[in-house]
VMD Tcl script that builds the backbone (N, CA, C; Angstrom):
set m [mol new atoms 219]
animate dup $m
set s [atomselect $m all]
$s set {name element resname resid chain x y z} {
  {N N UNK 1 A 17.110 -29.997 55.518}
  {CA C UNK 1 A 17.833 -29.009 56.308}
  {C C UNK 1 A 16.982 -28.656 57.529}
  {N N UNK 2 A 17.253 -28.800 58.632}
  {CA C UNK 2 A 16.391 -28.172 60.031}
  {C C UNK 2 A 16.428 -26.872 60.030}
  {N N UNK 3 A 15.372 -26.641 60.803}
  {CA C UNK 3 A 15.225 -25.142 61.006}
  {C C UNK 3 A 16.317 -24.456 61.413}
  {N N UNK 4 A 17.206 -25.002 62.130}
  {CA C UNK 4 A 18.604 -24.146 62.863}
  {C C UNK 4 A 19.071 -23.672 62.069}
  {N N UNK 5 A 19.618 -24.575 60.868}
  {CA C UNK 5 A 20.385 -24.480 59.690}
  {C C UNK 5 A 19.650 -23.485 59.184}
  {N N UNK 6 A 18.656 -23.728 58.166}
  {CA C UNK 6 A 18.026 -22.504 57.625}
  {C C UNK 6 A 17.600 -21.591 58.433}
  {N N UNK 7 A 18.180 -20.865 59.496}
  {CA C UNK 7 A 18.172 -19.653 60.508}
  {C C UNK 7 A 19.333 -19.050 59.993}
  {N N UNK 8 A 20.761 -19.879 59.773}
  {CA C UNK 8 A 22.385 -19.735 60.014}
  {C C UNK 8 A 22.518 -19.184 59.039}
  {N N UNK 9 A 21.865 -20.488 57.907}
  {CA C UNK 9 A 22.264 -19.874 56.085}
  {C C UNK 9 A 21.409 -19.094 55.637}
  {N N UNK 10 A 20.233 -18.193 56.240}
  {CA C UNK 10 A 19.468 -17.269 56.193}
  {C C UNK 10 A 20.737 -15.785 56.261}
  {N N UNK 11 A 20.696 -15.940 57.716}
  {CA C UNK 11 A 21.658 -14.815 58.383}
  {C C UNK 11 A 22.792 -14.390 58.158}
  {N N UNK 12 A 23.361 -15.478 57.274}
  {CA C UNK 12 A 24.860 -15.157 56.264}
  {C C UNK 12 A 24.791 -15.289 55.390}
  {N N UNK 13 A 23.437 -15.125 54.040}
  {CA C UNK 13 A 23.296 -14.818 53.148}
  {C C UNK 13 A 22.760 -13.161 53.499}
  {N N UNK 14 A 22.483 -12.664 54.832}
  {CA C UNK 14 A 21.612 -11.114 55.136}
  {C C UNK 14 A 22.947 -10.643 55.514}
  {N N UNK 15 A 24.020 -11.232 55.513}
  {CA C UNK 15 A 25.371 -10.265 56.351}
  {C C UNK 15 A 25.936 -10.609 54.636}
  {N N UNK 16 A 25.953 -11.822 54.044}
  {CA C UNK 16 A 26.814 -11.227 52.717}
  {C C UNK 16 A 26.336 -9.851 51.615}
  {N N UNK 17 A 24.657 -10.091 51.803}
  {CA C UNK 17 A 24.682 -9.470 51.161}
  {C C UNK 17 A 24.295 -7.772 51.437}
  {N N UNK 18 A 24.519 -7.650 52.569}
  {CA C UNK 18 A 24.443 -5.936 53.652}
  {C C UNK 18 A 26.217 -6.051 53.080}
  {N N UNK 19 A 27.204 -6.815 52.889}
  {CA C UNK 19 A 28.835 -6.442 52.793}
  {C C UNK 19 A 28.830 -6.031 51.240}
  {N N UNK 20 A 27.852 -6.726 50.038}
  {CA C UNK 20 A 27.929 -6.328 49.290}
  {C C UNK 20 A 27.246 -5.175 49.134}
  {N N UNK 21 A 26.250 -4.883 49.517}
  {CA C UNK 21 A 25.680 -3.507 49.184}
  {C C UNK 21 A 26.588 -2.522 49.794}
  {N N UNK 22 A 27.436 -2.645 50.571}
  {CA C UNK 22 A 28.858 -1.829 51.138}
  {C C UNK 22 A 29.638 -1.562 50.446}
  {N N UNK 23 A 30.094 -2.316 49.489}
  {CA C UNK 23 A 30.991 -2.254 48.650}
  {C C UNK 23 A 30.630 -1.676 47.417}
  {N N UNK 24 A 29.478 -2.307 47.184}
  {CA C UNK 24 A 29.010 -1.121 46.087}
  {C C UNK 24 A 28.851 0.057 46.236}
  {N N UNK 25 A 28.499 0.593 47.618}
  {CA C UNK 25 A 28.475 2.164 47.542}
  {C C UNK 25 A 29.572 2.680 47.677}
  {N N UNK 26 A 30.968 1.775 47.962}
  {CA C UNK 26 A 32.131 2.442 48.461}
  {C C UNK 26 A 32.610 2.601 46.805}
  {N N UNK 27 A 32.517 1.629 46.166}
  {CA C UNK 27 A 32.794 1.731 44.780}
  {C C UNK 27 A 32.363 3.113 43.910}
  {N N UNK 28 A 31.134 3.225 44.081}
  {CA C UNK 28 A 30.473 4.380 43.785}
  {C C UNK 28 A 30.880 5.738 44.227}
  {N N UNK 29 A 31.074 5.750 45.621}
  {CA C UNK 29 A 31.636 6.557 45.921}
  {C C UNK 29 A 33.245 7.470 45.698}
  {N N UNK 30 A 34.026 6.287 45.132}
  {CA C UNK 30 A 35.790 5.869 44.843}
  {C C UNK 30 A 35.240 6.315 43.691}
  {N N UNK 31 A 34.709 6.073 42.707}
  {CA C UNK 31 A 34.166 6.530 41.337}
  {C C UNK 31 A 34.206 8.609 40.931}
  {N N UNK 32 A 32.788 8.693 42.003}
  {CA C UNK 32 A 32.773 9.723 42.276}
  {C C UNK 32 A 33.624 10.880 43.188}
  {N N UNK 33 A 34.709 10.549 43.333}
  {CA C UNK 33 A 35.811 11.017 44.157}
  {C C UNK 33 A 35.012 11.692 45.655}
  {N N UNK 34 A 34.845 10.748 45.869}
  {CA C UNK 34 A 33.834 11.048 47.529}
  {C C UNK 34 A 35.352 10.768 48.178}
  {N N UNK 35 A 35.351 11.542 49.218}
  {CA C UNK 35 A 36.427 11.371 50.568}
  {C C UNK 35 A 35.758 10.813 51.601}
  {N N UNK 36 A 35.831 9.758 52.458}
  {CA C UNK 36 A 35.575 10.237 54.048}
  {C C UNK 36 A 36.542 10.474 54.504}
  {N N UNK 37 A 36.516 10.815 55.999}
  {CA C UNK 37 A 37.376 11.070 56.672}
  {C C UNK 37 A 37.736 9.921 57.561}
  {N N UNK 38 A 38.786 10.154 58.432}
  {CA C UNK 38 A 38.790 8.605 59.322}
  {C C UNK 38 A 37.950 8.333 59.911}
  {N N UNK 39 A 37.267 9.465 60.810}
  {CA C UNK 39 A 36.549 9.287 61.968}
  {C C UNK 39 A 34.926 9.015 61.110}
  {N N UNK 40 A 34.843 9.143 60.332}
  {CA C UNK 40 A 33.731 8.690 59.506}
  {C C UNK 40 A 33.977 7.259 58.860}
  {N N UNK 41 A 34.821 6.759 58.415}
  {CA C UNK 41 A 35.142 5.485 58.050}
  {C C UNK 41 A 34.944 4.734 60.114}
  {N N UNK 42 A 35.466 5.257 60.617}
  {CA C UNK 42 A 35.428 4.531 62.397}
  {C C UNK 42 A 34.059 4.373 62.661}
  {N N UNK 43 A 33.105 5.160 62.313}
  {CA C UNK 43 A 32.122 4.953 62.486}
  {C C UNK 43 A 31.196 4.229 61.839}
  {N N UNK 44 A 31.364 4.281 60.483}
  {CA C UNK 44 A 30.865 3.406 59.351}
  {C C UNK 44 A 31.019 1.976 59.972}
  {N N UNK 45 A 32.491 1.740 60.293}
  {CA C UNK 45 A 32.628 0.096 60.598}
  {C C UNK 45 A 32.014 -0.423 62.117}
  {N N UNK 46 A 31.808 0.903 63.190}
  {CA C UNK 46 A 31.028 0.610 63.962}
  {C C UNK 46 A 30.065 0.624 63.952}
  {N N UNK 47 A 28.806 0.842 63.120}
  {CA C UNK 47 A 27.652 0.983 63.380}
  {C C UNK 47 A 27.322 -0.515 62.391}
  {N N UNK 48 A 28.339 -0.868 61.645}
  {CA C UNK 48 A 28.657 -2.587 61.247}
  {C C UNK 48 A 28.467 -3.158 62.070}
  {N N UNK 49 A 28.968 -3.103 62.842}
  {CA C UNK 49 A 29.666 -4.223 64.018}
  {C C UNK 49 A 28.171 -4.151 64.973}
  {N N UNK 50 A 28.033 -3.114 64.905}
  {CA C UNK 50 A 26.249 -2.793 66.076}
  {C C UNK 50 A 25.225 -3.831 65.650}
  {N N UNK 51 A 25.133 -3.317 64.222}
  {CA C UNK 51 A 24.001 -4.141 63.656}
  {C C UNK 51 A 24.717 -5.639 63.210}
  {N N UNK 52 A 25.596 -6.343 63.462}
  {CA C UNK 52 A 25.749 -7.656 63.508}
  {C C UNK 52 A 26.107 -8.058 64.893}
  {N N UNK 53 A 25.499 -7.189 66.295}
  {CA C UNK 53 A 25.808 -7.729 67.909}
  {C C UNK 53 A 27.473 -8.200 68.069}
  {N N UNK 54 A 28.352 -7.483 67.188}
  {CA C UNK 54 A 29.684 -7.479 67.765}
  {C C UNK 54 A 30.543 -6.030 68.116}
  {N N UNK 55 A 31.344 -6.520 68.742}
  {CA C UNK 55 A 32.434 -4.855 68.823}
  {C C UNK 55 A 33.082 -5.000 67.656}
  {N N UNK 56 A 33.606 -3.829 67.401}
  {CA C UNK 56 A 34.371 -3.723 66.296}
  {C C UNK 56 A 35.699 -4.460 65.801}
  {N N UNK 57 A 36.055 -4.640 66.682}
  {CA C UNK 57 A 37.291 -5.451 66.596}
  {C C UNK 57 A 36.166 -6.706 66.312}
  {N N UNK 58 A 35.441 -7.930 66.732}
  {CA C UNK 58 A 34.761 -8.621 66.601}
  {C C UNK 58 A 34.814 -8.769 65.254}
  {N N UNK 59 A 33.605 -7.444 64.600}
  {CA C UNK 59 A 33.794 -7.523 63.608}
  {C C UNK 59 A 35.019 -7.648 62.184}
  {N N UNK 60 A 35.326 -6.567 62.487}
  {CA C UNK 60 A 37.173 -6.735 61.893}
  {C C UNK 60 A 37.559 -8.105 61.351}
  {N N UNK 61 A 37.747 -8.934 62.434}
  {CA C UNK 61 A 38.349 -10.366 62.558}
  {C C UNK 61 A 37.256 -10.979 61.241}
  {N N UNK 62 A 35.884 -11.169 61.655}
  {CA C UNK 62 A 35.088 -11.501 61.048}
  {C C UNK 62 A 35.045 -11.395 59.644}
  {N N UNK 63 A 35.102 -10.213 59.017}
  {CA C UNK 63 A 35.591 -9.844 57.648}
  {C C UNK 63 A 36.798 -10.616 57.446}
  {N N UNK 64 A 37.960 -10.329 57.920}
  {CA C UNK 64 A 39.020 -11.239 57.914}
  {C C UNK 64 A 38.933 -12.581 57.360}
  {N N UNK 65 A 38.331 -13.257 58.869}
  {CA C UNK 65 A 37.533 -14.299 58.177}
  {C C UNK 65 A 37.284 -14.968 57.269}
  {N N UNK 66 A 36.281 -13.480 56.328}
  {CA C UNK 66 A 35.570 -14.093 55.303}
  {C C UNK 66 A 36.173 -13.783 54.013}
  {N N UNK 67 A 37.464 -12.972 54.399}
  {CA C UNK 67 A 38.757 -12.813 53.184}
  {C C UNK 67 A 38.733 -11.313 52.423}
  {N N UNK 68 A 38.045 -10.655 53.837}
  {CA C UNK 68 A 38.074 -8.991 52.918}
  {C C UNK 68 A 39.187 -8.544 54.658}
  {N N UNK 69 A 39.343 -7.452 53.889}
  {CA C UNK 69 A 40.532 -6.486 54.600}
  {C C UNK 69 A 40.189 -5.363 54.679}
  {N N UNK 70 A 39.789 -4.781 56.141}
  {CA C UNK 70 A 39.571 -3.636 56.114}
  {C C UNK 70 A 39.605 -2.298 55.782}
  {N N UNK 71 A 41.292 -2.568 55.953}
  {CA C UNK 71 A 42.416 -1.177 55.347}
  {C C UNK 71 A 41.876 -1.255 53.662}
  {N N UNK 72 A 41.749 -2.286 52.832}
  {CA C UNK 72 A 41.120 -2.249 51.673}
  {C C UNK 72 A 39.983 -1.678 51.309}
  {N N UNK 73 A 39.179 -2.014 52.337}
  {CA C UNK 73 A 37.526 -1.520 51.771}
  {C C UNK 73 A 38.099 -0.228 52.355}
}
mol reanalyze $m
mol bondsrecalc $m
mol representation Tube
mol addrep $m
């Protein structure tokens, strides 16, 4: 495998598993009858999108993508 490659499959094993540690706290949270609000969920998915160098919509698609649904999480 070249270095490029093991850069790529580095960096989307560090974005799968930052989506799973997401989900587990949302789980946790759904558990514990935690609310957010919208504008706190808007921000949650933007400060996503920050730390993977896309806009939000960017991101969005991206999840899509990878077969999760926003309105879900």
């Amino acid at each position: 495998m070249s270095f490029i490659s093991q850069i790529v499959s580095r960096a989307s094993e560090d974005r799968l598993e930052m989506l799973i540690e997401e989900r587990l706290k949302l789980q946790e949270a759904k558990k514990l009858n935690v609310i957010a609000s919208d504008d706190e969920v808007d921000k949650a998915f933007k400060g996503l999108a920050e730390r993977n160098k896309m806009t939000t919509e960017q991101f969005l698609q991206h999840m899509k993508s990878q077969g999760a649904d926003a309105k879900v999480i």
